[in-house]
N, C-alpha and C positions, 0 to 999 in steps of 0.2 A: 471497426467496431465503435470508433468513437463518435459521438453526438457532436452536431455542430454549434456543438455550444462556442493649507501649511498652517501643523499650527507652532507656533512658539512656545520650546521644553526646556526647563533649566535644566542643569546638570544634576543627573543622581550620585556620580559616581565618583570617586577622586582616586587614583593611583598611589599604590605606597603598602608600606606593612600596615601594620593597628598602631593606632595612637588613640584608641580608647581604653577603658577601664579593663583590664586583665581579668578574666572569668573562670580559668578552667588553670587547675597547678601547671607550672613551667611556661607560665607565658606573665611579660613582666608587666609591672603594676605601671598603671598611669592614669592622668585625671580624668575624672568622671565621677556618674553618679547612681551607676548603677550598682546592684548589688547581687551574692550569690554567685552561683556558676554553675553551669554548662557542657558537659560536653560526652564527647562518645570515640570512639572507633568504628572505623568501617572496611571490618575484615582484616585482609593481607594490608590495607591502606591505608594513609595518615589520619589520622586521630584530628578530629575536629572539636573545635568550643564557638559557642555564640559571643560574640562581644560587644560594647556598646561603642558607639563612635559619634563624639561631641560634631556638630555641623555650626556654622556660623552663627546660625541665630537662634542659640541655646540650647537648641534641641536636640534632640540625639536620633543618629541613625544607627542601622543595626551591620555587622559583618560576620564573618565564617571564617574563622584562621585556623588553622593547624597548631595544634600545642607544640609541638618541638619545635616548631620556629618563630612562633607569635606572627605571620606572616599572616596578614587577612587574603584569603580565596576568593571569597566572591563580597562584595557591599552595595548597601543601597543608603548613602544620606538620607533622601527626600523619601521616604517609605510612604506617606502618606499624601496622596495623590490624588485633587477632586475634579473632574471635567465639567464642568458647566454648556447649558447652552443659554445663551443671553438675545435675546431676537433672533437670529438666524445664523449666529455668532458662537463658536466654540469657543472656550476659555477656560484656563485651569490653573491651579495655585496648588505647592508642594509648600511640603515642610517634616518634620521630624518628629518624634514623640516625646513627651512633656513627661510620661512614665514610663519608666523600663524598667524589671524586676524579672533579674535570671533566676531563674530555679533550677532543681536540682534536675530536669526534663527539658527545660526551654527556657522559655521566658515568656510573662505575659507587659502589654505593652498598649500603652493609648496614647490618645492625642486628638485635636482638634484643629480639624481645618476652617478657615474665616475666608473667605472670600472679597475682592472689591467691593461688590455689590452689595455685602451683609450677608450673603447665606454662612450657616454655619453647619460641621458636618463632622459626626464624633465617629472617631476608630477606636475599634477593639480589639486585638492582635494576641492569640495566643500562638507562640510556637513551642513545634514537641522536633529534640533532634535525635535521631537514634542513626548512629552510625553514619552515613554519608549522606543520611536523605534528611533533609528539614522539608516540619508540615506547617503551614500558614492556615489557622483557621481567623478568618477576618470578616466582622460583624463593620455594617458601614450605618448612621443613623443620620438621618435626619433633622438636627437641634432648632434651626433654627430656618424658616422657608421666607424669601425674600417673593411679595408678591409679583407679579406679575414680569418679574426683572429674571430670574431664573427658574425656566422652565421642567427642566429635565436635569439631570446628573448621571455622570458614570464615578467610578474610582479606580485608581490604575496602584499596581507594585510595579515595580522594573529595578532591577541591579544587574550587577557585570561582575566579569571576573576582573578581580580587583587590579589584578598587575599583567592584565591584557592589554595585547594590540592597541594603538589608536584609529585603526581602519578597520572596517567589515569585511575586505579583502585579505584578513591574515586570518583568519578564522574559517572554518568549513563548517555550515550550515547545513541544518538538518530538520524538515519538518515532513515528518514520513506520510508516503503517499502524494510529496509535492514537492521537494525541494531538498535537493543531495549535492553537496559543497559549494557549488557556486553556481552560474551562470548556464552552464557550458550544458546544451543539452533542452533547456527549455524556451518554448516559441516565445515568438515577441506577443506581450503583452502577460505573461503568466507571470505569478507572483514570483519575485525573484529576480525575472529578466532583467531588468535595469538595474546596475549597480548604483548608480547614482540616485537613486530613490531611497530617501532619507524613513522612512517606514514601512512595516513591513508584516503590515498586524491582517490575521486571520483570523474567521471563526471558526472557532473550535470544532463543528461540524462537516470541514473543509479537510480533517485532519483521522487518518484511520485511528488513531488513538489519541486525544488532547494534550499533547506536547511538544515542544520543541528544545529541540539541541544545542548548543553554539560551543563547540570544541575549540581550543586554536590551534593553529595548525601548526606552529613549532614548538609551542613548548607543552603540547601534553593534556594541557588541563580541558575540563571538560565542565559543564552546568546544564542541567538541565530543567524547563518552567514547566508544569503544567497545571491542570484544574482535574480536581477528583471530586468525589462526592456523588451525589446526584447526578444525574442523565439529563442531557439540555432539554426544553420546555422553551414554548413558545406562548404570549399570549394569555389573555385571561377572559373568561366569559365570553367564549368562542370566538373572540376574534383572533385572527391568524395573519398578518399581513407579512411575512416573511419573504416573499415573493417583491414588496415594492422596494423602489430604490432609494425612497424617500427617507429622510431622519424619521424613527418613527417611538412613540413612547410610549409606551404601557407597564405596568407591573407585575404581571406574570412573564417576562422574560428571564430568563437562565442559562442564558451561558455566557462563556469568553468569548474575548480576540485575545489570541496569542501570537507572537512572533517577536521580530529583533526591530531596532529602529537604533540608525549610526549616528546620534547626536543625544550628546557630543562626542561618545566613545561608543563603540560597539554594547548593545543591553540587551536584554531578555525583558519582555516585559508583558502583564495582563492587563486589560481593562474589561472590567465587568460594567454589566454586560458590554459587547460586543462593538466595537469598531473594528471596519474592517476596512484599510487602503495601505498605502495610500493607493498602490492598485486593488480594486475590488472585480471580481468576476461578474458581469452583467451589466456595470456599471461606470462611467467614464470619470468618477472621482470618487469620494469617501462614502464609504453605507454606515451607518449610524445605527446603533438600537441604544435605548436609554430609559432611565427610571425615572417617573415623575418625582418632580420636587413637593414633599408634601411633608411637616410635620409630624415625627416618631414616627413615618416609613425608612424601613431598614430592608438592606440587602445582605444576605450571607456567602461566602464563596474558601471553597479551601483547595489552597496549591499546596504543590508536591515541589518537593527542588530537589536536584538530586547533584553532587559531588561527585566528580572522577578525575585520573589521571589514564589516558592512555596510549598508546602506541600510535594507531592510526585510525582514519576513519572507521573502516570494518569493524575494530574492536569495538569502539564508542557506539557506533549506530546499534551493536548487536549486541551489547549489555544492557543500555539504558531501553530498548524499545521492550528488553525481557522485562524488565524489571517492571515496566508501566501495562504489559501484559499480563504479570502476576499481579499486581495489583487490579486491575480489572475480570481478572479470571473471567474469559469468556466461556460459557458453557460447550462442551465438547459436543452435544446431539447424541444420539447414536439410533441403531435401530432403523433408518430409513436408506440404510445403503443396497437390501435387495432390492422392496419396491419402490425406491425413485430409479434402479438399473432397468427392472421389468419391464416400466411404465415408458422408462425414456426407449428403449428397441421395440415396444411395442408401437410407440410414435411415430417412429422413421420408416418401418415397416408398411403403417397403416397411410402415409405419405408418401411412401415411394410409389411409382408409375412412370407410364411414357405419357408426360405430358407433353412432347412435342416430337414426338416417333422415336424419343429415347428415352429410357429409365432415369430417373433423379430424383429429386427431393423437391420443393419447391423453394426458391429463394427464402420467401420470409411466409408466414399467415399472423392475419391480424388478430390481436389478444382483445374481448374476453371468447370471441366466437368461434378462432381456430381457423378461419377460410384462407387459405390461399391465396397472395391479392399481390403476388409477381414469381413468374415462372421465371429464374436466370437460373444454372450450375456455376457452381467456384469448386475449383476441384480441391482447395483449403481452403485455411484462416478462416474469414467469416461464410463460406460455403461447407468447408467438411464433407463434400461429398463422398469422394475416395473411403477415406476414414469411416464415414457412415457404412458404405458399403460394407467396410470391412467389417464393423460389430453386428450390421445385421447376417451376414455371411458367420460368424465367432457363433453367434446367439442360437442361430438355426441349426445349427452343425452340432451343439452342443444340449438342445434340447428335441432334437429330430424333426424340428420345423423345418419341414424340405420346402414349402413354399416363402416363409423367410430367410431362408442361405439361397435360394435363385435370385431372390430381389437385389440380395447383396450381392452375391455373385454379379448379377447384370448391369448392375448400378459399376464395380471394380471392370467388368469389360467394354463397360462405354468408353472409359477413359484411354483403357491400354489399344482399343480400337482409333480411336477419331481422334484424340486430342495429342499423339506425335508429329513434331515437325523432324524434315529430313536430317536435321543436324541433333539431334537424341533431345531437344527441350519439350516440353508440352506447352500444349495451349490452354489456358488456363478457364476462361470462360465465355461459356455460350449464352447467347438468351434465344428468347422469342419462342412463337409456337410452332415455327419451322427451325431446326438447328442453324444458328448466326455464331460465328463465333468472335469475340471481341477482336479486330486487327489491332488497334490501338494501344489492347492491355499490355505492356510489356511482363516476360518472365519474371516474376518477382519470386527469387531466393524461397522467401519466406512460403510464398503461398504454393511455389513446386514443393519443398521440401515436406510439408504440410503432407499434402497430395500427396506424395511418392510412400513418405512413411504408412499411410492407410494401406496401401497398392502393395507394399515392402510385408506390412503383418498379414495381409492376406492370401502373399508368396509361401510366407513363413510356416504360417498354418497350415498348408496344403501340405508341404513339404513333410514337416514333422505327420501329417496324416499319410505317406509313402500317395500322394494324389500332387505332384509338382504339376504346377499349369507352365509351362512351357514358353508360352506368348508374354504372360505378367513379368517373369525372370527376365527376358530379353528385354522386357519395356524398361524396367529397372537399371538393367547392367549399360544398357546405352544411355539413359540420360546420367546412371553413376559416371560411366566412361567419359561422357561432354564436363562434369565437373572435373572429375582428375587430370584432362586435358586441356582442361583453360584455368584450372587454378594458379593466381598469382605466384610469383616466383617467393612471395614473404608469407606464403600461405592464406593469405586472407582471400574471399567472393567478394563478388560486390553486389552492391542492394537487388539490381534487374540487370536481364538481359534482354535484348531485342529481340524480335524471331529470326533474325539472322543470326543471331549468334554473339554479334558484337556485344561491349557493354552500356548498356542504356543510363542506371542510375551507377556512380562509381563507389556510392559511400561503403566505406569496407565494416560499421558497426550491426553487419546482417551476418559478417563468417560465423558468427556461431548457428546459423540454421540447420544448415545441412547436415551438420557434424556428428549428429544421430545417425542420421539416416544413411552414412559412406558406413559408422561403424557396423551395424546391424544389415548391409550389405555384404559387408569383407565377413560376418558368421553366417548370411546365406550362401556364400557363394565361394568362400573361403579364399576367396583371391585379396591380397598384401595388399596391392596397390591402394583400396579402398582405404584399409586402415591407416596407412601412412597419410593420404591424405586427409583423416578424419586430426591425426594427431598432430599434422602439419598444420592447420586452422587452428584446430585446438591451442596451438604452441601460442598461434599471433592473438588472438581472443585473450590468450592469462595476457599476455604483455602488453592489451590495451587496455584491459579493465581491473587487473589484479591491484586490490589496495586505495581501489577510487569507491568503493562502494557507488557504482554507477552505473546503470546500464541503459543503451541511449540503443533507437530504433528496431523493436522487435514488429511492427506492423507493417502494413501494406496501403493501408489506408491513410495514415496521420506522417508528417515528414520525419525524422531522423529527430525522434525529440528523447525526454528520459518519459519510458514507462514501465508500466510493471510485466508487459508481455517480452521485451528485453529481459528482463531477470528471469521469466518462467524461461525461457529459452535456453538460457543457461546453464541450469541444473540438467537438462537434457542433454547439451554440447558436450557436459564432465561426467555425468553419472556414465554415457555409452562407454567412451573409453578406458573409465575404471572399470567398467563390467569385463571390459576385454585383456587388460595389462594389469589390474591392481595395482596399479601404482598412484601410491599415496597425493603425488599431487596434484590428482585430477581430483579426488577425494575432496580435500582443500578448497579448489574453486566451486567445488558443487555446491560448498557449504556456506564460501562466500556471495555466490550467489545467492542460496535460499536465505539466506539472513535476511539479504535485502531486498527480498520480492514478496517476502511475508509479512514485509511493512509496506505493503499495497493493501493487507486486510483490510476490512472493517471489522475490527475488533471489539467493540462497541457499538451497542444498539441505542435508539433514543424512541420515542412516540412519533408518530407521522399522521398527521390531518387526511385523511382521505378513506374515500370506499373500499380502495384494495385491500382484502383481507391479510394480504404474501408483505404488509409494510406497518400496518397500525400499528401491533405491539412494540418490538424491536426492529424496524428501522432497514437501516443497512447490514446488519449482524451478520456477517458470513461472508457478506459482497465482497469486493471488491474496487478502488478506483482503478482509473483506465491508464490515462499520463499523464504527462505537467500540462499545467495549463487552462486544466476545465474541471470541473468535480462531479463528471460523470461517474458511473460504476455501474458494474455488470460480476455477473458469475465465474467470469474465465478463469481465476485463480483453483475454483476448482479443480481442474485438469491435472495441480499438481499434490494429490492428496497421495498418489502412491510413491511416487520422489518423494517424499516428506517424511510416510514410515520408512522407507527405505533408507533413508539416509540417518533415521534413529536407529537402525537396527545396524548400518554399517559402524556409527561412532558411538554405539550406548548413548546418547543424548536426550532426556527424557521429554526436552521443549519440542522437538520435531515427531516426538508421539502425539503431544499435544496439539500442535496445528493439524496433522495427518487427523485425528478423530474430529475437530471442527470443520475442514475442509470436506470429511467424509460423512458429514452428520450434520449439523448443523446449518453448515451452506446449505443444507437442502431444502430448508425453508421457505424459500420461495418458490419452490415448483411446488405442481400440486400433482398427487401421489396419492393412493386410498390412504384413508387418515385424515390427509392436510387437504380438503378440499378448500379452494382459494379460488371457486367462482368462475375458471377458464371452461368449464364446461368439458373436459377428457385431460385425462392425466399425462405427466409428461411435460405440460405446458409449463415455460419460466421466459420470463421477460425478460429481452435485451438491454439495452441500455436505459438509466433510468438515471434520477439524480433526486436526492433524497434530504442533500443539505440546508433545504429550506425549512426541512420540518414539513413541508407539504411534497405533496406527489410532481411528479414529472417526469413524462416518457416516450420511447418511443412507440409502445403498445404494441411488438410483434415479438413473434418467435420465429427465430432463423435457426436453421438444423446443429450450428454449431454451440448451442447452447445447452443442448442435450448432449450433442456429440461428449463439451468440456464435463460432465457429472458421470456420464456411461462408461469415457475411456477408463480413470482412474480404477474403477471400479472393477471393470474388467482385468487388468492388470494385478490386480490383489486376489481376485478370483484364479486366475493362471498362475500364478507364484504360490500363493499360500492354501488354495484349494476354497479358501471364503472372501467374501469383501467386505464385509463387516468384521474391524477391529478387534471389535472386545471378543467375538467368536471364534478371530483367529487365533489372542489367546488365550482361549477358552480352549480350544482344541492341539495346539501344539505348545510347547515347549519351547524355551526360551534357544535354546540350541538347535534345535530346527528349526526356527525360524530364520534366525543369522545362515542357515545352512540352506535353505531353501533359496532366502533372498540372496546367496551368493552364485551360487549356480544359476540364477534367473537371468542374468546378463548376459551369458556365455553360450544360450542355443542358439541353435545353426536356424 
């Protein structure tokens, strides 16, 4: 699914307690010249004050300590931070603020940056601290423009945790949607990959929600930077160049680069607008966006910073991403969950055929005309065949469309017919307009278990209608039986298998694929073996991801990297099993996985330059990215909107109703559905992979069946459990106890 997409900084930071002016009762006096105080509590957690801290050359920078210990958290000396570009030439000059006056809320704060050259450039700084979060609203002006010598400017904040690490390697990084503790997991060249890369600045459109993390990693403490306010803009009086790679300067730009940069100590830090490197995507060194130099031109921009102490990665990644999503309150949708289901089985249906003397779908049709423009089957992942089958077989059956459940039906018997090989795997794909079937492709984990599970609900369904097919059970029970008999003795698969049998790819960060589909085998068919081995995988999958907030290789397409279809896999691996044992610590992982694959959203929408109707207003809003590496995104996160209520109604947790009604409502945005027409010409239509981070369009212009498939399954599933698929009408219709009651017996048929 995926698209085949120095300069010299003094120090901001100095290590140590406060050795500035005491601000807030029980933290002791010392010199300075600030005045007033400052401070808050944050919850169950230590009590914070702003404090002023004298810097060498008069000025004062600003810190965060804790009153019981006067002990500064996080500082920044050099607060005031101006980037110049001088001929072709970046250049910047720090220093501290000339006025600081805490109040009973914050403090407000200015200063005056003077450059070599003569530019001069005045800050306005008010901060508001309530409980653990400080707010930086920061006015940047213009005083004084040096002609022709500087041309453009940025302004940067950046501080650290004051009595952190001196290496970036003792710290676990976190910039959601792209980058989760360290290295480990993302391809060369993605932001992150090189430790040795002294910067580490993104922009903010790069990022499902505008922030970044920097926990460390033994002692607890946590900071988090980002940019609130406003919605990034590009550009002003139509021009949009966000696409070149060039330094580029205008005045209606709006947004950050946000990320860490390890010099001289690990920082957090923004520049407005936007640098982005020192790796940049598209690009073989630094992208630049900047504000012309021009007398009484001013820029406004406001960070959010946020205080923590906590246990481990999981915790921190899944407090602070809540916390930047309440504050962003993404709008829930609602309302479009029957007819975006209608529209999408009515799609597959009106697509399915023997295009080449057998039933299928066609690979992709091109967007906005809808035509057909490559016949292949994938019997998953990005084909969904199986799967399709099986909703158009659910859809027909359940509306007495006898000619849509044959479609399905034929589309589920192509597979169980032609695509076994003698040792119980399948063949995964065919093309052409005579049946070819790829020799080359190896069994990939992912894209059988895929396949098997559509094949698996459509056993099921019969079954429970006292109508067993016979042929589908056997096609199941033998490839279930080739996994329980080559699974490793530590419980783990590995990525592929050859059609021999042998193993092809060995990486073992795929066992959680199948782990469904062995459980909801051992409820079809009632035989042990299945479920031991679902719990047996399940055992090695907690013990290599449990606590890493990580999850590396969910695809078939991309290598063994961190992406978000790794985590949707996940909750799938945990939820079967708990359906089956209740036992709380499958419960656990399901949770830690959805924490961290619902920081794959796009939770925020921005304006987008283009004709597409499904992108102008809000953006990405609903999407999804795909993995590390690229800032593609797509729909796929849909998929998990009924794991999502499901999992608020296992724990009472009201955030996972929250995402379950955006995922089931609002994601739907981009498809077009009566209502939302967006110009594809037939409903049902939503576009694959696209990338949105430039503030302009880019895509790959088709609809592949699995793009439906990921908005119908969900749907279906809340429709089979709760009797609706539409949230608010499930409850509108049931009770709080019936719901818990329903969703707990949903795991458990045969």
């Amino acid at each position: 699914m995926a698209p085949p997409p120095e300069v010299a900084r003094r120090s901001v930071l100095v290590a140590g307690t406060v050795t500035g002016t005491a601000l807030a009762t029980g933290l002791p006096a010392g010199p300075g010249s600030a005045t007033g105080s400052a401070h808050a509590a944050s919850g169950d957690g230590p009590a914070y004050a702003l404090v002023a801290e004298p810097a060498d050359d008069g000025t004062q920078g600003i810190a965060v300590a804790e009153t019981a210990t006067g002990t500064a958290v996080v500082r920044s000396l050099a607060p005031l931070q101006i980037m110049v570009r001088i001929g072709d030439t970046p250049a910047e000059t720090s220093t501290g603020y000339t006025s600081l006056e805490i109040t009973e809320t914050g403090a407000e704060a200015s200063g005056v940056v003077s450059t070599p050259a003569g530019g001069r450039y005045r800050f306005d700084d008010r901060y508001t601290l309530d409980g653990a979060a400080l707010t930086l609203d920061r006015t940047v002006t213009v005083e004084h423009a040096v002609d022709l010598k500087e041309t453009c400017f940025n302004s940067r904040f950046a501080l650290g945790i004051a009595d952190g690490a001196a290496e970036l390697a003792d710290y676990d990084v976190l910039y959601p949607g792209m980058w989760y503790g360290d290295s480990t997991g993302l391809p060369e060249g993605a932001i992150g990959s090189d430790p040795e890369d002294t910067y580490f600045y993104v922009k903010e459109t790069r990022l499902t929600l505008p922030f970044v993390l920097l926990p460390q990693r033994d002692g607890g403490r946590t900071v988090t930077l980002g940019r609130i306010g406003d919605p990034p803009a590009t550009g002003r009086d139509g021009v949009v160049q966000e696409n070149a790679r060039t330094w580029w300067i205008n005045e209606g730009i709006r947004y950050a680069g946000l990320g860490v940069q390890r010099t001289p100590e690990p920082q957090l830090a923004c520049v407005y607008p936007a640098f982005e490197g020192e790796k940049a995507y598209g690009s073989d060194s630094w992208v630049r966006r900047s504000h012309p130099v021009v007398e009484g031109f001013s820029h406004q921009y406001t960070l959010l910073l946020r205080l923590g102490v906590h246990e481990g990665r999981p915790s921190a990644g899944r407090e602070n991403w809540r916390a930047y999503w309440d504050h962003f309150a993404p709008p829930p949708g609602g309302g479009s969950a029957e007819p975006v289901h209608a529209a999408g089985v009515a799609l597959l249906g009106r697509l399915t055929r023997d295009y080449n003397g057998h039933p299928g779908l066609p690979f992709s049709c091109q967007l906005p005309h809808g035509r057909p423009d490559a016949i292949s089957y994938v019997m998953g992942f990005i084909g969904q065949q199986a799967p399709a089958g099986y909703q158009m077989l659910r859809a027909g059956l359940l509306s007495g469309d006898a000619e849509l459940a044959a479609k399905g039906r034929s589309v589920i018997d192509f597979w169980v017919t032609e695509s076994p090989l003698d040792n119980g795997l399948p063949r995964l794909w065919a093309d052409g307009d005579e049946l070819r079937w790829r020799e080359w492709y190896p069994v990939f984990i992912r894209v059988a278990a895929d396949g098997m599970d559509g094949v698996l609900d459509a056993a099921r369904l019969m079954r429970r209608r006292g109508e067993p097919v016979r042929a589908w059970e056997r096609y199941l029970t033998t490839f279930g039986d080739f996994l329980v008999d080559n699974q490793s003795e530590d419980g783990s698969f590995p990525r592929a298998y050859g059609w021999d049998g042998t193993i092809e790819s060995p990486e073992k960060t795929n066992t959680s694929h199948p782990i469904r589909f062995l459980a909801h085998l051992h409820l079809c068919t009632g035989k042990e073996r299945y479920l031991r081995a679902a719990l047996r995988a399940g055992r090695f999958h907690r013990e290599q991801t449990r606590g890493t907030f990580r999850f590396i290789g969910g695809t078939a397409d991309n290598p063994n990297v961190v992406d978000k279809e790794a985590g949707g896999m996940a909750p799938h691996a945990a939820l079967a099993p708990y359906d089956v044992t209740q036992d709380d610590g499958w419960l656990a992982d399901a949770r830690e996985a959805a924490d961290f694959t619902e920081t794959w959203i796009l939770a925020r929408g921005w304006p987008v330059a283009t004709e597409r109707a499904a992108y102008r207003e809000d953006g990405p809003l609903g999407l999804s990215l795909i993995a590390a590496g690229h800032s593609g995104m797509d729909n796929w996160i849909t998929y998990e909107g009924a794991n999502f209520y499901r999992l608020h109604l296992f724990t009472g947790d009201e955030h996972y109703r929250e995402v379950a009604r955006l995922l089931t409502g609002t994601a739907h945005r981009t498809t077009q559905y009566p209502g939302n027409d967006l110009g594809y010409g037939e409903d049902g239509r939503c576009e694959e992979a696209i990338s949105l981070t430039d503030m302009t369009y880019s895509g790959v212009g088709t609809w592949p069946p699995w793009v439906t498939v990921a908005q119908v399954e969900p749907l279906s599933q809340l429709q089979d459990i709760f009797g609706e698929m539409d949230i608010e009408t499930i409850e509108d219709r049931l009770g709080a106890e019936q719901r818990r009651e329903r969703n707990r017996r949903a795991g458990q048929r045969p």
